[in-house]
Every structure is written in structure tokens, then in C-alpha cells.
N, C-alpha and C positions, 0 to 999 in steps of 0.2 A: 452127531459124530463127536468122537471124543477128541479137546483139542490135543494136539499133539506138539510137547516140549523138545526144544534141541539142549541135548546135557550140557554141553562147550557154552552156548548162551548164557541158559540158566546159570551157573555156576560163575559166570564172567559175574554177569549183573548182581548178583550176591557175594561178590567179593567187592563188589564196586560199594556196595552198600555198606558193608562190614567197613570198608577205608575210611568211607563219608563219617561212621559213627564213632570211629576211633579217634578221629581228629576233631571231634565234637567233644568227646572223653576228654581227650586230653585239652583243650582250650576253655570247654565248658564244664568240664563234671557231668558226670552221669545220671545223677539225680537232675540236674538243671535241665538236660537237653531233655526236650521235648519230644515226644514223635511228629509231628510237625514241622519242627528244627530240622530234621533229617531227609522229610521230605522235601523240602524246600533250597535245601542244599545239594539234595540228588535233582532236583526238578522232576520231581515223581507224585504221581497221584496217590491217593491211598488204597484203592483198590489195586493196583498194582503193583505195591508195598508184599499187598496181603498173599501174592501170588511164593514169595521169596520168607519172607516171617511172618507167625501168627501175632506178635506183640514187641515190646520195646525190651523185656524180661528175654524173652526167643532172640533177639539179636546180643544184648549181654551173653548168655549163655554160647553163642556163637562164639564172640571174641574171646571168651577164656577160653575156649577148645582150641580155638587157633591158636594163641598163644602157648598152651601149654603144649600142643604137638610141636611148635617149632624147636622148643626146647629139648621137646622127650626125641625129635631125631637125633636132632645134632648128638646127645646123650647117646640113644640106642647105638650109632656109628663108633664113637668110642667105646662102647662095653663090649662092641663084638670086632675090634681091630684089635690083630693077635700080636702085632709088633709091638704095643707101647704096654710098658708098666704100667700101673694102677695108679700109682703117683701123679705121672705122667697126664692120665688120664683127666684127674681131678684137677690139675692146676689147667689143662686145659679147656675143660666145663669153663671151670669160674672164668678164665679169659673170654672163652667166649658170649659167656651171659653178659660179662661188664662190659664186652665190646658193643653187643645188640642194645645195652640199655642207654650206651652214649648215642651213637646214630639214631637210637628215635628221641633224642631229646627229651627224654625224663628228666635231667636233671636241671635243665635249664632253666630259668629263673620263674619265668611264666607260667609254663606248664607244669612244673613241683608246687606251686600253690594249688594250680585246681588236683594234681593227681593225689597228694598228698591232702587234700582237706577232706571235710566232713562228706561232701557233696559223691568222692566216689570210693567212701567208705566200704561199700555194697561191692564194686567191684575188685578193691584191692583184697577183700575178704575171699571173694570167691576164686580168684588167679591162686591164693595163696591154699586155700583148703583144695583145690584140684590140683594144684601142682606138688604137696604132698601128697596124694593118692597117687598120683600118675609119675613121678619123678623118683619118689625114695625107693624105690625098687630098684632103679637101674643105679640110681647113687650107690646104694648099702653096695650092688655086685663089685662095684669097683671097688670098694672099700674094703669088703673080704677078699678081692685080688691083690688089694695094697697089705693086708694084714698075712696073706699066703705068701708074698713076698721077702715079711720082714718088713716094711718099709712101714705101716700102722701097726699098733697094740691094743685095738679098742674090741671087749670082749663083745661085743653088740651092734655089727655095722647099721644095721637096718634101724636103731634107734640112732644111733650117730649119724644118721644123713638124713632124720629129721629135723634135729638139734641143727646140724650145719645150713639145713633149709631155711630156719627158723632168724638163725643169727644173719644169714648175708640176709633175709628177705628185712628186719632189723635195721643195719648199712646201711641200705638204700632209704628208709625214713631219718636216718639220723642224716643222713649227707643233706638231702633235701630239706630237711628242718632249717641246717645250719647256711643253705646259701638262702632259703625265703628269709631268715632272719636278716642276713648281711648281704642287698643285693650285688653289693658291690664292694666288698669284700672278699678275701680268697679265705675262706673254710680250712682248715686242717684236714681237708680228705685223707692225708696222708698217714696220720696221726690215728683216725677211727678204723681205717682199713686194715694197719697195721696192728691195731687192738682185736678186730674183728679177727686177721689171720692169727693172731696167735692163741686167741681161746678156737678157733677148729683146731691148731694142730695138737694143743692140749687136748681135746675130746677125741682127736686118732691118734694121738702117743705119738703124732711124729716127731723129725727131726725140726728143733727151732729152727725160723726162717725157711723153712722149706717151700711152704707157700708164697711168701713174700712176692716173688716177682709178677703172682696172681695177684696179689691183692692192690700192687702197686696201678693196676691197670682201671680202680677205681675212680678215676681222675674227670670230674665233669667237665665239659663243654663250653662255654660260655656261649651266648649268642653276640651279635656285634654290637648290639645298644648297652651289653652291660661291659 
């Protein structure tokens, strides 16, 4: 008899796994953690690994879909809300990605070494190459809403919201560079984000500062040791 899965289970225990390896990511690198590492931190045999992912490649590829759909909601919600401008829209994307990136602690001093080094080269390639395929589509819509508006001028939205993809995913290595450098020092966040806002609104023709109160929200974290 064929054994028989309960979905709610199954999907619990593979979310449990996806958490284990993301905090393994983030503390370890992804090249470093081991499949071992994983099992051992879930208290899981490896047969029963293999029930959930075929390999350590199958569980990466896991956490960039999940990452990249939490983004592509929150997006899809703004592109199809008829009340806000396109503007609007966009400065409220960028809020929200730089609010999700504080809460997990990317930038914190620990965890921007491993995320930002060599070790998970591999996965900030692949977040980055799936989040342009899956993201610039619902970007550009907003972007030709801000330009039907008046409010952008850029003859190209759908290139211009890879370009905007490109520079905040950019940001986020340059901020991280500058607190691994000084751990205990405060960074010019303020200085790079406000460089970063104003080459997007040059690339949508917007109005200077327009962005600004988005890009102000790129402000890291600190943890209590630093």
C-alpha cells in the first residue's frame, strides 16, 4: 500500500527545513553549510531529508522562490490597488523591501560578512537573476502607470526597472561592505541611498527628491554587541 502524505504536515516540515537552512545561510554561507549541518540542526536523519529535497542545490533553489514570491506579492498587491498612483506605488515597494531587509538582519554586522562574501556568491547570484525575471514585469507596470500619469518620463519602463533592480540590489552590497569594513562605526548610509535615489529618479525623469523619504528607510540595524 502506497504510503499516504498529509499536505499541512508535509509543507509544515519543509518550511521548518527551508528556516533551518536560511539561518545556516546567513551565519554560515552557503557554500560552507553542509548537508549534514542541516541535518543536524533539524535533528533529522537523512533519509527523511530525502522525503522533503532531492539535494542541498533542491533546497537553495527552494529559498530563492520563497524569497522572490514574498516580494513578487507584496508587488502584485500594489500593481493591482486602483487607489494609489504609480509613484506612490514605487516608493512604497522600496519601503517595503528595505523594511523586510532590516528585520532579517542582513545588515548586521555578522551576518553581512557571511551573506556578502565569497561563500554565498551562488545564492545572492541566483535571488538576483530570479528576481529580475519574476519582478521587472510588475516593476516596469508601475512604472508605465507613473509615466501615464505624468509623474516618470522614461521611454522604456520595463528596461528601467531592471536598471532600478540592479542599483538598490548594488545599495545593499555597498552598505554591507561599509559596516564589515567599520564594525563599529556608523556608515554614511544615508549619503549612498540618497546617491542611489537620485540616479533612479534620473532613469524615470522624476521629480528630484521624490524618492527620498524611500530611500531614507535604508538605515541598518545594529545588533547589541556592536
Amino acid at each position: 500500500m502506497a504510503r499516504r502524505i498529509d499536505p499541512e504536515l508535509h509543507d509544515a516540515k519543509r518550511t521548518a527545513i527551508l528556516d533551518a537552512a536560511e539561518r545556516l545561510v546567513a551565519t554560515k554561507g552557503y557554500e560552507a553549510m553542509s548537508l549534514q549541518d542541516l541535518l543536524d540542526a533539524l535533528g533529522m536523519s537523512k533519509g527523511a531529508f530525502y522525503h522533503y529535497f532531492e539535494s542541498k542545490p533542491d533546497v537553495l533553489l527552494a529559498l530563492v522562490e520563497r524569497r522572490t514570491a514574498a516580494v513578487e506579492a507584496n508587488l502584485r498587491a500594489l500593481v493591482e490597488d486602483p487607489a494609489l498612483a504609480g509613484a506612490d506605488k514605487l516608493a512604497r515597494h522600496f519601503a517595503a523591501v528595505d523594511d523586510w531587509k532590516q528585520h532579517e538582519g542582513r545588515l548586521v554586522v555578522d551576518v553581512a560578512r557571511s551573506w556578502y562574501g565569497d561563500e554565498n556568491a551562488l545564492v545572492r547570484h541566483k535571488l538576483l537573476v530570479h528576481g529580475l525575471g519574476r519582478i521587472t514585469p510588475l516593476l516596469a507596470r508601475i512604472i508605465q502607470q507613473g509615466v501615464d500619469e505624468g509623474a516618470f518620463t522614461t521611454r522604456d519602463p520595463e528596461q528601467t526597472a531592471r536598471m532600478i533592480l540592479c542599483l538598490r540590489h548594488d545599495l545593499g552590497r555597498a552598505v554591507a561592505e561599509a559596516v564589515v569594513a567599520d564594525p563599529h562605526g556608523e556608515p554614511d548610509v544615508a549619503r549612498m541611498a540618497e546617491a542611489t535615489a537620485d540616479a533612479i529618479e534620473r532613469l524615470l525623469g522624476a521629480t528630484p527628491g521624490s524618492l527620498w523619504p524611500a530611500a531614507r528607510a535604508m538605515r541598518p540595524r545594529r545588533s547589541a554587541a556592536t
